[in-house]
C-alpha positions as YAML, in Angstrom:
chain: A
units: angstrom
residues:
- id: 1
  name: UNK
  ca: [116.23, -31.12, -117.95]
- id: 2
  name: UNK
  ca: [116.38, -34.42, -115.96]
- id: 3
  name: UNK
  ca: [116.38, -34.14, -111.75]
- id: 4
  name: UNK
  ca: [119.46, -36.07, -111.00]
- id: 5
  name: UNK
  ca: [120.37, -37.26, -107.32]
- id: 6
  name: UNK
  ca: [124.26, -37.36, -106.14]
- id: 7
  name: UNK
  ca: [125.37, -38.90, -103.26]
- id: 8
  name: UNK
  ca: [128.71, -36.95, -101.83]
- id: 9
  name: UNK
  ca: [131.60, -38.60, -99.78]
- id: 10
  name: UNK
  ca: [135.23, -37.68, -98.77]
- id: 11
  name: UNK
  ca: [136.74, -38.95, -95.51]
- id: 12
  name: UNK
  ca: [140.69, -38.13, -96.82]
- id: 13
  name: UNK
  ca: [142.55, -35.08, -96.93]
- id: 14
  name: UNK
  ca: [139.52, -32.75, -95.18]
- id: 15
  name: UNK
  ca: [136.55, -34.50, -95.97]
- id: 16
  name: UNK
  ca: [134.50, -31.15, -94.88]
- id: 17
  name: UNK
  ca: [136.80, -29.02, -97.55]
- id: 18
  name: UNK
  ca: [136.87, -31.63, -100.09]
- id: 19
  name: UNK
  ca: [132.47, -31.41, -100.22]
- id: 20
  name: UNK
  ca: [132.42, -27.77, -99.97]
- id: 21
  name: UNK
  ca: [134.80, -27.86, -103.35]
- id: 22
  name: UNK
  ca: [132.96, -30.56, -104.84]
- id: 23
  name: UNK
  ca: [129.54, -28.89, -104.66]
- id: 24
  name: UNK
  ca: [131.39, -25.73, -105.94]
- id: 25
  name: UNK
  ca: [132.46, -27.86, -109.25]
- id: 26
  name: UNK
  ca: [129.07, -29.34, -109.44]
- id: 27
  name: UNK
  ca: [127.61, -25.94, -109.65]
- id: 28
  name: UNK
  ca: [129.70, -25.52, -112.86]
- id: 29
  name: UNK
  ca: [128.94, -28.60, -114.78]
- id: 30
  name: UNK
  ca: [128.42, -28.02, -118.29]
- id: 31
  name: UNK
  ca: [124.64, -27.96, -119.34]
- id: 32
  name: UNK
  ca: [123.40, -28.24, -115.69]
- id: 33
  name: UNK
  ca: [122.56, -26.38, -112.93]
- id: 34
  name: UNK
  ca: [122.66, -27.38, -108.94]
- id: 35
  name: UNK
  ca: [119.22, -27.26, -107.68]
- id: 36
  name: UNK
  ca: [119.99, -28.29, -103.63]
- id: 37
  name: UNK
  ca: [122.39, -29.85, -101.30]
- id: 38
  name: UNK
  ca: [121.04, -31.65, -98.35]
- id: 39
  name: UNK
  ca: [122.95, -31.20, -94.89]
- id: 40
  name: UNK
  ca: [126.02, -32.44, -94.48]
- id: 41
  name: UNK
  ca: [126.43, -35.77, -92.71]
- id: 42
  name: UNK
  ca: [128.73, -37.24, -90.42]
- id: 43
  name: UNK
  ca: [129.08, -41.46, -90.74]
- id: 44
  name: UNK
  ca: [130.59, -44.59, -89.98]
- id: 45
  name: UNK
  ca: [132.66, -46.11, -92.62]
- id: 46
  name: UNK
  ca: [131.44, -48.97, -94.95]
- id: 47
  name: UNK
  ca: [133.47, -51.94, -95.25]
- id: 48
  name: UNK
  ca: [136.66, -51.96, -92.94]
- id: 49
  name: UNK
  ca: [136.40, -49.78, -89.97]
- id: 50
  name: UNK
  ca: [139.84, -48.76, -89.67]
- id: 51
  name: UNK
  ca: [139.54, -45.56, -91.74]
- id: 52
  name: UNK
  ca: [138.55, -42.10, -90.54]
- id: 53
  name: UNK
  ca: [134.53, -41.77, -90.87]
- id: 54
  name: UNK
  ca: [133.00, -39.84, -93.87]
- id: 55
  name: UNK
  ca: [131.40, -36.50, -93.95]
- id: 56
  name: UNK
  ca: [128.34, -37.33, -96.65]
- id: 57
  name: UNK
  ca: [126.15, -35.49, -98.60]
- id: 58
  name: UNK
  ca: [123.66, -35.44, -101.57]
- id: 59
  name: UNK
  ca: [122.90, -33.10, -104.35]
- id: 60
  name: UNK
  ca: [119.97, -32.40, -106.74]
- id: 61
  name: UNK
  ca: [121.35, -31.51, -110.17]
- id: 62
  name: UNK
  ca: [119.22, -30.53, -113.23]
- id: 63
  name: UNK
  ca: [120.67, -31.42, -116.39]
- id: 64
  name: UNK
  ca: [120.93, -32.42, -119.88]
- id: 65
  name: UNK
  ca: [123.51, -34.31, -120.26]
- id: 66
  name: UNK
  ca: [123.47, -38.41, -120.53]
- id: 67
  name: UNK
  ca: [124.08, -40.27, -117.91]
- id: 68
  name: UNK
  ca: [127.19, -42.02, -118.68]
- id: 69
  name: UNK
  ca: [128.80, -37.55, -119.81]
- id: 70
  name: UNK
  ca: [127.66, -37.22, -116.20]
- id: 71
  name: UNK
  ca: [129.29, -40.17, -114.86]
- id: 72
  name: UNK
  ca: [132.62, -39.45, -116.89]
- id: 73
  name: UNK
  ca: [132.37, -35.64, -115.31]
- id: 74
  name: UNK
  ca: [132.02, -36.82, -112.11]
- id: 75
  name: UNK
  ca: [134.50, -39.08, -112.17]
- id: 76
  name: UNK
  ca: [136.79, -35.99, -113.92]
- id: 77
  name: UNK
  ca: [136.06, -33.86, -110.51]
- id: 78
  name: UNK
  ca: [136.68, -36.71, -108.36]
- id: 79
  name: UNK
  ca: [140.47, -37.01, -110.12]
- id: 80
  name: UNK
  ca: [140.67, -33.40, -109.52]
- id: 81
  name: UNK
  ca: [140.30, -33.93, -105.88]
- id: 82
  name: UNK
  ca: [142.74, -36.26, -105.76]
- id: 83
  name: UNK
  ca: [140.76, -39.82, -105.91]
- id: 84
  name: UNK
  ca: [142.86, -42.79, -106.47]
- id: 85
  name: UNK
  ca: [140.93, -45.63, -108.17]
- id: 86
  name: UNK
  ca: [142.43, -48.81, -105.82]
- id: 87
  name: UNK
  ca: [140.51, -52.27, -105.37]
- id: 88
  name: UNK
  ca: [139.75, -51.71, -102.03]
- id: 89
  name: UNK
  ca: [136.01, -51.23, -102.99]
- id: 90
  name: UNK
  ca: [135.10, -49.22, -99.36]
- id: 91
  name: UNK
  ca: [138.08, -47.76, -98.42]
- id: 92
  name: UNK
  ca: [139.22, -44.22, -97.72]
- id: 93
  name: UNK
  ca: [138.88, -41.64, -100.41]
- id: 94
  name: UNK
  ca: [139.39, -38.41, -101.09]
- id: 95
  name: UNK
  ca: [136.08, -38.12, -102.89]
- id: 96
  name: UNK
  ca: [133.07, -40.46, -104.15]
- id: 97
  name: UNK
  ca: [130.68, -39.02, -106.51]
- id: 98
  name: UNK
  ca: [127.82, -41.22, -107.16]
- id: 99
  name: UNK
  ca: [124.65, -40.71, -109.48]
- id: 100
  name: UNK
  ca: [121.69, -42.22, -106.88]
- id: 101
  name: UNK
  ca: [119.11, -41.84, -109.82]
- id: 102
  name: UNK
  ca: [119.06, -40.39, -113.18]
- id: 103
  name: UNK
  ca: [114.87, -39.11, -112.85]
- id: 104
  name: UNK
  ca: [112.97, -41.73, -113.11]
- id: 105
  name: UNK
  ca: [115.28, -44.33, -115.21]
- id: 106
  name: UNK
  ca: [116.47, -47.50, -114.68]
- id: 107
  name: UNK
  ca: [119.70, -48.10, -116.00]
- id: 108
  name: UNK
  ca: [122.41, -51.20, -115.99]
- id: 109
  name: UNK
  ca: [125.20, -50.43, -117.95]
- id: 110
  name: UNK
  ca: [128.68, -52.46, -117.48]
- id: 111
  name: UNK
  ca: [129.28, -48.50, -115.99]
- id: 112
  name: UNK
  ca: [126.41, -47.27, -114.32]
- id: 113
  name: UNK
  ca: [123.58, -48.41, -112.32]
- id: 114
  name: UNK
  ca: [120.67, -46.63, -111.43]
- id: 115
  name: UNK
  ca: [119.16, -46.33, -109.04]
- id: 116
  name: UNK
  ca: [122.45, -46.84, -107.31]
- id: 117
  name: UNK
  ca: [122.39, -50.37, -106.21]
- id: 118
  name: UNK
  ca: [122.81, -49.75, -102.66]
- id: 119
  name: UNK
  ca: [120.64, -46.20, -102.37]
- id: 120
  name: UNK
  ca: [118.48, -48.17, -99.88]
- id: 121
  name: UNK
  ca: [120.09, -49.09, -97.52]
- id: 122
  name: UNK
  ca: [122.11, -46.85, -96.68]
- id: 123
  name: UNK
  ca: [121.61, -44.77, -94.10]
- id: 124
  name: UNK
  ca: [124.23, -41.73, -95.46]
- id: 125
  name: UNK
  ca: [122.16, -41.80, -98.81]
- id: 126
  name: UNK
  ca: [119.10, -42.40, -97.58]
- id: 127
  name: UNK
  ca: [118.39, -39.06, -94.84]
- id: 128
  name: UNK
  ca: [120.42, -36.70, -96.97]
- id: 129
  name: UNK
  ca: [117.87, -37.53, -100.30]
- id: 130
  name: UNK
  ca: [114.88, -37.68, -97.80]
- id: 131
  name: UNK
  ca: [116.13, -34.10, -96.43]
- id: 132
  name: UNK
  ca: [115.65, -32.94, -100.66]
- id: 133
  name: UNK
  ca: [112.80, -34.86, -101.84]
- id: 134
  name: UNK
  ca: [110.91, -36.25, -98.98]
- id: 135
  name: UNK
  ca: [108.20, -37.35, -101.49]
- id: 136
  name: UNK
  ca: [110.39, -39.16, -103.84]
- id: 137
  name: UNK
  ca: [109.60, -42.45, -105.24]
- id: 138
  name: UNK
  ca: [112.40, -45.16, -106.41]
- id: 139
  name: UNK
  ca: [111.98, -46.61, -109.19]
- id: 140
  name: UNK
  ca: [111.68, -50.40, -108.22]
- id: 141
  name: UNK
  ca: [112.04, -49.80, -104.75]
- id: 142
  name: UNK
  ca: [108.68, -47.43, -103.98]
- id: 143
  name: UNK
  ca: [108.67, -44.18, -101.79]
- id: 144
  name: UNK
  ca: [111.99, -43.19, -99.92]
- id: 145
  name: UNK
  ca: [109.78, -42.08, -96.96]
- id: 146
  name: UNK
  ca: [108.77, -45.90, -96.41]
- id: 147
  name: UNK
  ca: [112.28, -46.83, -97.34]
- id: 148
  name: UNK
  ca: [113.89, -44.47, -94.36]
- id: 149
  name: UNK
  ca: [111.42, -46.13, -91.77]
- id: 150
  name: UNK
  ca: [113.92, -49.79, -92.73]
- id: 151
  name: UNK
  ca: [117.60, -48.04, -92.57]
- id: 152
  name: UNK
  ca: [118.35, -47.32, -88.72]
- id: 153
  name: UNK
  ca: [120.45, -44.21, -88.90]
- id: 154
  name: UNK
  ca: [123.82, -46.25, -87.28]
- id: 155
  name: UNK
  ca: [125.02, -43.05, -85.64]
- id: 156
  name: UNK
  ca: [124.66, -40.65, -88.86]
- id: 157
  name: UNK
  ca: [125.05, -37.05, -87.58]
- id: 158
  name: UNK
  ca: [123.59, -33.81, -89.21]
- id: 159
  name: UNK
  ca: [126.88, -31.49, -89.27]
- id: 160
  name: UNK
  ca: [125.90, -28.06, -87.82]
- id: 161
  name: UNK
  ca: [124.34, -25.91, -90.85]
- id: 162
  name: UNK
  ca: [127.28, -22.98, -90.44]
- id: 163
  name: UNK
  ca: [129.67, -25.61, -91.66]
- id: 164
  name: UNK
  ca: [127.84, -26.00, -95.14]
- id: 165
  name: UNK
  ca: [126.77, -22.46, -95.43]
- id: 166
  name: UNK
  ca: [126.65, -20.88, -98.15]
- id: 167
  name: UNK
  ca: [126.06, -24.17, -99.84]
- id: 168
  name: UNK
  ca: [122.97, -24.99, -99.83]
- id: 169
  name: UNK
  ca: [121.12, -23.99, -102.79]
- id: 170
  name: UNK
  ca: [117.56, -23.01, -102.87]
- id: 171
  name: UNK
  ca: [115.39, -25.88, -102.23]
- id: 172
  name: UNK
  ca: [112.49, -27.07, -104.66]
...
């Protein structure tokens, strides 16, 4: 099994809702098994700011399957929920699935980068993975601890825990 970070974000059609039935589909991925979901996150929008702001999350996922199954999965669920692939690269969305790191590999596919290429600075990445893995070093970027002490948190809100309960799995 590889430890695989997700970053989670929705700010269309319930943002809250559309999480809460994300992590439920990640919880039934083939050959893995969800092993935490940080707090969700209230933040400002990347990119243009006239778009509702995001409800964010991440996820620890166990798994065995390769990196670019994974990627085509996630990008299955995020269909599911609606997502409509558009060239506005940060506009609204129903959902965003992104794999943050794959354990400890560095990939660069013409699909898939890991670490995620902007996992570091990024402040609704960056305290949601802290929150799971406050020890966790990035490959080519060093420990996420020192990273957090660079990102200012640019008004990123912990969501009160009763609107992610029953989420959260047990953490490691």
């Amino acid at each position: 099994m590889i430890r695989v970070y997700l970053g989670l974000g929705a700010n269309l059609d319930a943002p809250l809702q559309q999480l809460q039935q994300a992590v439920k589909a990640l919880s039934q991925l083939p050959q893995s098994q969800l092993a935490a979901v940080s707090h969700f996150y209230g933040s400002k929008p990347m990119g243009p700011q006239d778009q509702p702001d995001y409800v964010n999350a991440v996820a620890a996922l166990d798994t065995t399957l390769a990196a670019e199954t994974l990627l085509d999965a996630l990008q299955h669920i995020e269909l599911e929920q609606g997502r409509q692939r558009k060239d506005d690269r940060w506009g609204p969305r129903t959902l965003d699935l992104d794999i943050l790191l794959y354990g400890e590999e560095v990939l660069a596919t013409a699909r898939l980068t890991v670490p995620h290429y902007g996992l570091h600075q990024r402040e609704f990445v960056v305290y949601p993975l802290l929150e799971l893995a406050p020890l966790l070093q990035i490959p080519g970027l060093g420990a996420l601890a020192e990273i957090a002490l660079q990102v200012p948190r640019n008004g990123l809100t912990m969501l009160t825990s009763d609107l992610a309960s029953g989420l959260a799995a047990p953490q490691r």
